[in-house]
C-alpha angles and dihedrals in degrees: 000000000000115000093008113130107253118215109211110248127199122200146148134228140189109264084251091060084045096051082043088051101058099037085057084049094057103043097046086047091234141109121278088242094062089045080055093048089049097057090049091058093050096048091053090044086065088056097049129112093264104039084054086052088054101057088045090056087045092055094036110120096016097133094039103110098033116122106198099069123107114251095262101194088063084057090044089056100039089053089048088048094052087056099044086047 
């Protein structure tokens, strides 16, 4: 974040978050604000292109071995066949 302009953020935590704020602070030798910062970027990394990719590989097949779903390529077929006419 060097050399990145900062906007000035207020916020307000429970005392716990407070007591867990400072003790991350201390062990990764940095300010509570970049402890702040850090979360943040974990938090937005979850949201990105790729980590989206990733749940969708993770769901994908799901369904695959169900039984009671209807045979949607039928449907498919018999909806495609409605708009060819």
């Amino acid at each position: 974040m060097s050399g990145s302009k900062m906007v000035r953020k207020q916020i307000y935590v429970t005392p716990e978050q407070d007591r867990l704020l400072a003790l991350r602070a201390g062990q990764l030798g940095v300010t509570q604000s970049e402890v702040i910062r850090r979360a943040l970027e974990n938090v937005a990394d979850t949201f990105t292109v790729e980590a989206r990719k990733e749940v969708l590989r993770e769901v994908a097949g799901i369904w695959r071995d169900r039984k009671d779903l209807p045979d949607f390529a039928k449907l498919r077929r018999e909806g495609d066949e409605r708009i060819d006419g």
